[in-house]
N, C-alpha and C positions, 0 to 999 in steps of 0.2 A: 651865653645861651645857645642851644641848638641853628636857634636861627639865623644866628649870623655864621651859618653856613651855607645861606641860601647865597647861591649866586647872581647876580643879575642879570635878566631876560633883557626887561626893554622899561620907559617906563610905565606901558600898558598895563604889565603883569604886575609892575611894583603898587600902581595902582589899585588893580581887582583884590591882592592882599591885603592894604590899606581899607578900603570903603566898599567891596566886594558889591551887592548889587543897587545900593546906593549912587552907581556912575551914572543908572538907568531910572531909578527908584525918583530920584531930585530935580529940582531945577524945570524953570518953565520950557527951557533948551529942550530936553528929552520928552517931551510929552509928544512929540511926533511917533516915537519909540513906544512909547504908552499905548499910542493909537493901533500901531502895527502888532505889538504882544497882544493886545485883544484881539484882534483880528484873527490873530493866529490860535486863539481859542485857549490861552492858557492865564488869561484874568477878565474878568466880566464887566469892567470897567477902567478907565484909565486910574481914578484914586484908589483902585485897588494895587497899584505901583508901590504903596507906601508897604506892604508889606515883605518880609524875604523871598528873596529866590534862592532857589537851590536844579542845581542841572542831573538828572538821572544820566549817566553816560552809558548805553547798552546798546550789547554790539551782536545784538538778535540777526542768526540771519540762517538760511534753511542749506547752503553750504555744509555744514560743519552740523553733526547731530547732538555735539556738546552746546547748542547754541539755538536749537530751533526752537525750545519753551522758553527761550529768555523774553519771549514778546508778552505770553502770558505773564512772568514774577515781574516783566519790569511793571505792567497795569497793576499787579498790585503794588507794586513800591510808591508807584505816583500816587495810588489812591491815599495810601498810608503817609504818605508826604504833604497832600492835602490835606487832609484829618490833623495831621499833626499842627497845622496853621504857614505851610509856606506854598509861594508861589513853585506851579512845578514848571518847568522844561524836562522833556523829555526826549530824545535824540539820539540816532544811531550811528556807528563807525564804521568805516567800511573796512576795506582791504585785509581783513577778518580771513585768515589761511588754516585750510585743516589739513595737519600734516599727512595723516592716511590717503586719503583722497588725493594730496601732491605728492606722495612717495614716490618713487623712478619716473617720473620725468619733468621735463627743466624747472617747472612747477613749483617744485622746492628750494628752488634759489630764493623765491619773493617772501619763504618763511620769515625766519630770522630778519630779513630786511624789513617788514611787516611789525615786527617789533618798534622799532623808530618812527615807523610811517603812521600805528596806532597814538605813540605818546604825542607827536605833533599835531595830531586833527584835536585831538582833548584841549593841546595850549591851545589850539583856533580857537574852537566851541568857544573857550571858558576866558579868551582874549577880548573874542568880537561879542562877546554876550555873556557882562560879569554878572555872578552870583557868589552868594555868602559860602557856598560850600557846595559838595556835589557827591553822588555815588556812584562806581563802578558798576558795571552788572556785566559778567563775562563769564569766561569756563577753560577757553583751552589756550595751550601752547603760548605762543609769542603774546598772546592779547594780553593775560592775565601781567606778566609783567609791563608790557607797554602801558599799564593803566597804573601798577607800582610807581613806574617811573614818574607817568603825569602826577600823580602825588606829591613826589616832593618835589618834581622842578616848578608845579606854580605853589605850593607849597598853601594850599588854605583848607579849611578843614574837609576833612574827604573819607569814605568808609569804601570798602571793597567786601564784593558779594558775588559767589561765583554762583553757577546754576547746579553744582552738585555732580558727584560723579557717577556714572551709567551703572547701570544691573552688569553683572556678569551672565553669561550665558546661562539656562537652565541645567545646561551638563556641566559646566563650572566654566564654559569655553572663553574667550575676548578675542581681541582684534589680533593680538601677537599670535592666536592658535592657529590664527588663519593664515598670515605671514608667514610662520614655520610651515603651515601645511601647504604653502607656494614649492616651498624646499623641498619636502617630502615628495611633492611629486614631479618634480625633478627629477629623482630617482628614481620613481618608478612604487613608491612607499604609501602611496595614496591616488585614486584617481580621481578625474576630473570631477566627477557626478560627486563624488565624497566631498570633493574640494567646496563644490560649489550649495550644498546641504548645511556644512560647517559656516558656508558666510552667510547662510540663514538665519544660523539660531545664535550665533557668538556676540551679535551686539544687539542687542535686542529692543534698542528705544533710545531715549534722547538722554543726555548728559554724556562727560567727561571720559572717556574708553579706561576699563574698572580696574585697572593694577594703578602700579605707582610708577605710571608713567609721567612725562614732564607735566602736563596740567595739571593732575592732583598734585605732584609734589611740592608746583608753584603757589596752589589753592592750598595745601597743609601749609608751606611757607609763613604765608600771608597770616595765618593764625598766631605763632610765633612771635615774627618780626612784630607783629599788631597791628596791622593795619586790617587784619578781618577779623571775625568773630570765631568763637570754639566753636565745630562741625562744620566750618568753611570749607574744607578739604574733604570732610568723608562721608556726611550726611548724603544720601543718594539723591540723584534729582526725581527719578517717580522709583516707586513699587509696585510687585505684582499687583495687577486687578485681579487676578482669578488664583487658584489652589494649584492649577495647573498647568501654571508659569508661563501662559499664550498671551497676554496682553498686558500694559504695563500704564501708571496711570501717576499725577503728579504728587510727589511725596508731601503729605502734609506736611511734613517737620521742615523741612525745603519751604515752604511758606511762611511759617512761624520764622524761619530766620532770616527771612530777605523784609519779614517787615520789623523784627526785633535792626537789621540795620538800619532803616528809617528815623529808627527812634534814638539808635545811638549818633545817628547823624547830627540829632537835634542835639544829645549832650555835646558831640563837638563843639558847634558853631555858638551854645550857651555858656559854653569852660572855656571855646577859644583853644582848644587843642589841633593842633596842627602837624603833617606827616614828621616834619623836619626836629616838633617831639617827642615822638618815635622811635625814627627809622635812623639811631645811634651806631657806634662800634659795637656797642654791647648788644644790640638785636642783632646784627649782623651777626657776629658771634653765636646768638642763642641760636637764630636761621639754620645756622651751618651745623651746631651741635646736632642740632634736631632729623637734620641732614641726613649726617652720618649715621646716626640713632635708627632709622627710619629705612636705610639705603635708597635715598631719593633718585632721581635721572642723575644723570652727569650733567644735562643741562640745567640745574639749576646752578650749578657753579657757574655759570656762561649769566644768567640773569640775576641773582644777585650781587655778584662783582659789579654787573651795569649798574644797579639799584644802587649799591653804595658810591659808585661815582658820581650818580645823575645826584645822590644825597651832596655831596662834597665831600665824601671818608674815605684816605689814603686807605686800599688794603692791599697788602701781600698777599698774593695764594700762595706763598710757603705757609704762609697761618694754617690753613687750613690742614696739615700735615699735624701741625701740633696738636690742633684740634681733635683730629682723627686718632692720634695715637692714645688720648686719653677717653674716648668715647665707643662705649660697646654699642655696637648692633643690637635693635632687641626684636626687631620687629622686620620682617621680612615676607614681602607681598610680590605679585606678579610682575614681572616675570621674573622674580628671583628665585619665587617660590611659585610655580603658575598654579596652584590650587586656590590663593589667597586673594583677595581683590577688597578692595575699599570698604564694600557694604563689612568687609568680615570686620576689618579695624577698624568702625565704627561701633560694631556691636561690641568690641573686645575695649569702649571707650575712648576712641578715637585718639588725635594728638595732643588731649589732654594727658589722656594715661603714658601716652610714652613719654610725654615732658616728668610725670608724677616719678616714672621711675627714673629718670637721667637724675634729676634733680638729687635723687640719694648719693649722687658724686659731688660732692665738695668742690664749691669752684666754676663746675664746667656751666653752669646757667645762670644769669644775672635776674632774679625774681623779682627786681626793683623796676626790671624794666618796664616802660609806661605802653599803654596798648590801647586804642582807640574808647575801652570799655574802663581799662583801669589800670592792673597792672598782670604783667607777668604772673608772679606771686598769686593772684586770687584764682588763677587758671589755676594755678596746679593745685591749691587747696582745696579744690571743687573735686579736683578728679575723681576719676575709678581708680581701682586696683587692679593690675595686671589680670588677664586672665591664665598668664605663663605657656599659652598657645603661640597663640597670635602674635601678643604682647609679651616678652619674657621679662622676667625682673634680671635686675643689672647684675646679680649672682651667678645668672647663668643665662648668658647671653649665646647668639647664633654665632655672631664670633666678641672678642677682647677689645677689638679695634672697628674705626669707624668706616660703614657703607661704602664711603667714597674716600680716593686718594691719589693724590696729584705724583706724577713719575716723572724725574729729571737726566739729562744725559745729552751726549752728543750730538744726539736726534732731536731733544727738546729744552734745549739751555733755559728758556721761559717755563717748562713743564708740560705735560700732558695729561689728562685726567681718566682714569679709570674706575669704574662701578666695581668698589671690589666683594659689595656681596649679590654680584652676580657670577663672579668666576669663582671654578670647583676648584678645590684646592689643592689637587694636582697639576693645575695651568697656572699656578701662582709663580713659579718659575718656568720661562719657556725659553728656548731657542732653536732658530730657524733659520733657512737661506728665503731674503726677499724675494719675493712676487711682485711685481709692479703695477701699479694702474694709475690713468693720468684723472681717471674721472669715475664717480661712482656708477653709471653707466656700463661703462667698460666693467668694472669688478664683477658688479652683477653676471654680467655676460658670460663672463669669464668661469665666475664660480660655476654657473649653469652649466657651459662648457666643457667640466672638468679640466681647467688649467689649472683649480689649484689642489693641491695633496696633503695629506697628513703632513704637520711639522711643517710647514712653511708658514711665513710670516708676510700679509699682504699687505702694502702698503699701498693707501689711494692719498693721493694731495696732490693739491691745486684746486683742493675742495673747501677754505680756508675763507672766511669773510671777504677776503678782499678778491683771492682764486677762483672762489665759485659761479660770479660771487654768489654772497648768501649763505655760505658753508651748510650744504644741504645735509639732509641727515642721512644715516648710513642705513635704517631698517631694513632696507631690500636686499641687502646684499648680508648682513649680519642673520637677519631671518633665514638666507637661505643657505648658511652656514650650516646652524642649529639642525635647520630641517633637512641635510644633506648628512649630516652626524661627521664633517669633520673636525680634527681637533688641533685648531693654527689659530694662532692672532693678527689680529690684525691693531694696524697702526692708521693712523691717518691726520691731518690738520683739518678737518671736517668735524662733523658732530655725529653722535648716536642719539636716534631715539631714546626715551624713558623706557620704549618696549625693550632693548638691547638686554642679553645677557651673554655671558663669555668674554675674554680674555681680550676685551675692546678697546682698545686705547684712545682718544680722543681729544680735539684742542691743541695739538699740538701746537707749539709755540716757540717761535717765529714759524708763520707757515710759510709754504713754499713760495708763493707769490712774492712775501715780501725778505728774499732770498734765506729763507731758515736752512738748516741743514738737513732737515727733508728731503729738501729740494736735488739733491745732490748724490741720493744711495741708488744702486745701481742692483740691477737682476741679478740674483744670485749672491749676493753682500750677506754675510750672518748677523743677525739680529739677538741680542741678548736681552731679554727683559725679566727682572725679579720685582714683584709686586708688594713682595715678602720689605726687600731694602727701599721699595721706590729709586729703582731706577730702570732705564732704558737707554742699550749704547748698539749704534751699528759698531763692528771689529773694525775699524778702522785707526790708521795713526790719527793725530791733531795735524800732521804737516799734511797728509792723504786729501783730509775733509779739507784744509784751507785751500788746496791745489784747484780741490774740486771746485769749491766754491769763487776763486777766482775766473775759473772758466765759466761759471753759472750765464748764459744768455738774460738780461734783463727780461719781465716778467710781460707777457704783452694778454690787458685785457681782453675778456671774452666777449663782453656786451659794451658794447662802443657809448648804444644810445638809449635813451631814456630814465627813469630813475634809479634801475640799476646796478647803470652804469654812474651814476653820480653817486652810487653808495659806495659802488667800488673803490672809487677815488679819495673818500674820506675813512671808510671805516677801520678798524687796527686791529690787530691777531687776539685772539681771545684770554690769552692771561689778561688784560684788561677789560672783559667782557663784550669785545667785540662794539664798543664805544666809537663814535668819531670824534677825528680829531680836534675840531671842533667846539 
């Protein structure tokens, strides 16, 4: 069975799976506990212990504007959790990071890191205070998978429910228009008063920033893999109030689904359906098809490689090449396409209809697979049909080959990942003499600067899980590429935004910190990369790169102290998902 892929915690956790809120529910021992939960306002007497608990996990917090209504759906989830006949807990997580607001400066190291720091307060919660089962409530970036992950590492039955992703601008604008138009006036292509107009109107309320950046791609995921519901990913968190696009108000349908999870919560814990159910090779698999289908972030490769590990599933990301090579693109959203944004693939049917049409490929989707509602299979039977805008049918797809795909070579003996339906396909083969930079910082600077030129190839590392640490993400400097209109790649063992588009390479693998071959290319080195074969080589001998590499200085951390620096110390280069070792 699935489950005896669970690995063991401790045996607190082996416990909470066994008799879940029963440790607290029983026993004349616990009635002290009984006393304190009423106290606490969430049972109105102590014999009211005898019934289930179930823990709301929401990670409401006015940081991050993907997250500031989550206080309003999580009240109604608890109310509908009540109704439904269980005891609620209800409880927030912190350390909740919004990438925009940490973009260029140090800020963005504690992203990525934030992912580990989320899946650990959930084992707390759900260690030091067992229940029968429990719900996610979240939206962006590292949270949504860090709550994946607590899924199956306590492994008892659990529904995930994001808060939906934001309006696009009135003029079609988002976050990445603003980032480019950082670029733009740089040059001199926009000024400041424009600049600052555009960050007016481009995000315009609460929820998940509207292309297919890494939060929705990880919220479409979740529908998939199955551990969410269909319109997890694209149903908007509010819509317009008014005809004339100034105010914006919470989307009903956004309600109907965070309490339609309440209810599937209850078939969980009444079926006994649990994440380690689920969250198989073969969802894994459909995850990625869907991926590709879709051209997600490159960071979801980074989170569910985690997801399968924290499952206990060996994967290769060579897979993912095989994958890619049999799966078209059909659907292509911001910033690939910056006209397009979430609300449009929902109305075009959401990531039902793109599974409806993948699924006409023999093979590439396991319909058997099981999903917190049922199965696989019943999703796609349900769906829409293509509107061949938005959604294209598999006959005539944006391109043959899948979204995303991993490039190997000299540079990246592990691989490096690139969003390839964000690059023109004139940048699908490049080469160039490197640029150097030791920090994404510096690149920025740089780019700003005018140090770098058409045709050159920038390369930033030491920005690498273990390098950065935190392997910050590259938006700032990728954005002001775009918005500066040159046309060079860049390379790096960091990560890109979901916002990224252009010829981004990303992940690289072994990074430099933990002496990859990265580490070792020099100013002026020519860089070859075909996107076309998946590969990436600096012109180098094998005897050149080993000389070099023998000379390499050991890697000496950035953050000596506090947590980290203890991530530092465990965590691994991202062909494994940036897992510790651990």
């Amino acid at each position: 069975m699935a489950r005896q892929r669970t690995s063991y915690i401790n045996e607190g956790i082996a416990n909470v799976r066994k008799r879940g809120s029963r440790i607290v529910g029983e026993g004349t021992h616990m009635i002290p506990a009984a006393s304190l939960i009423k106290a606490a306002g969430v049972i109105k007497s102590a014999s009211a212990r005898k019934k289930p608990f179930v823990t709301l996990v929401n990670s409401y917090t006015t940081h991050i504007p993907g997250h500031t209504h989550l206080e309003a759906l999580g009240h109604i989830i608890e109310k509908e959790l009540k109704r439904l006949g269980f005891n609620v807990w209800h409880c927030h997580v912190g350390g909740a990071v919004c990438d925009g607001v940490a973009m260029g400066h140090f800020g963005m190291k504690y992203s990525l890191a934030s992912r580990e720091l989320i899946a650990d307060q959930i084992e707390t919660i759900i260690g030091a205070h067992p229940c029968d089962g429990w719900i996610g409530l979240a939206n962006c970036d590292k949270i949504v998978p860090g709550m994946y992950n607590a899924m199956v590492r306590l492994n008892i039955p659990a529904v995930y429910v994001s808060g939906g992703p934001m309006l696009a601008g009135r003029d079609g604008s988002d976050l990445i228009t603003i980032f480019e138009g950082v670029g733009k006036h740089a040059v001199g292509r926009m000024s400041e008063n424009q600049l600052l107009q555009l960050a007016n109107r481009a995000c315009p309320g609460a929820g998940s920033c509207s292309g297919m950046f890494t939060a929705n791609s990880m919220n479409c995921l979740g529908e998939v893999v199955g551990l969410a519901l269909p319109g997890n990913g694209t149903v908007t968190a509010e819509v317009w109030a008014d005809r004339k696009k100034t105010r914006t108000k919470l989307n009903p349908a956004r309600v109907r689904l965070v309490k339609q999870a309440a209810q599937t919560l209850k078939h969980c814990i009444e079926r006994d359906v649990r994440p380690l159910d689920i969250v198989t090779r073969a969802a894994i698999d459909n995850a990625f098809v869907c991926d590709m289908a879709m051209g997600g972030s490159t960071n979801t490769v980074l989170h569910t490689l985690a997801l399968a590990s924290e499952a206990g599933i060996g994967y290769d990301i060579r897979r993912l090449n095989r994958l890619s090579a049999k799966t078209p693109c059909i659907c292509k959203v911001s910033p690939s396409r910056p006209e397009t944004h979430m609300e449009d693939v929902h109305a075009a049917g959401g990531i039902p209809a793109i599974l409806r049409q993948i699924a006409r490929r023999p093979g590439l989707l396991d319909l058997k697979a099981r999903t917190v509602q049922g199965t696989l299979g019943a999703v796609v039977k349900a769906a829409a049909q293509p509107d061949g805008d938005i959604i294209r049918p598999v006959n005539r797809p944006f391109s043959k080959t899948g979204g995303l795909s991993v490039l190997f070579g000299n540079i990246a003996p592990n691989g490096g990942v690139v969003k390839a339906a964000g690059v023109a396909p004139d940048m699908m083969q490049f080469e160039g003499p490197a640029v150097i930079f030791e920090s994404q910082e510096q690149a920025l600077f740089g780019i700003l600067r005018g140090e770098v030129k058409d045709g050159d190839v920038l390369v930033i590392r030491h920005e690498g899980p273990k390098g950065g640490p935190g392997m910050q993400e590259m938006l700032s400097p990728t954005a002001a590429i775009v918005g500066a209109g040159l046309r060079v790649a860049l390379i790096t063992d960091g990560r890109f935004s979901g916002g990224t588009r252009g010829l981004c390479i990303g992940h690289v693998s072994p990074e430099a910190a933990a002496g990859g071959p990265i580490a070792v290319i020099r100013k002026g080195d020519r860089i070859r990369i075909d996107a076309h074969r998946g590969t990436m080589d600096v012109q180098l001998g094998k005897a050149e790169i080993a000389r070099r590499l023998r000379q390499l200085k050991p890697f000496v951390p950035k953050v000596k102290r506090g947590w980290l620096a203890r991530y530092s110390m465990h965590v691994t280069s991202a062909d494994t998902g940036a897992v510790f070792d651990v």
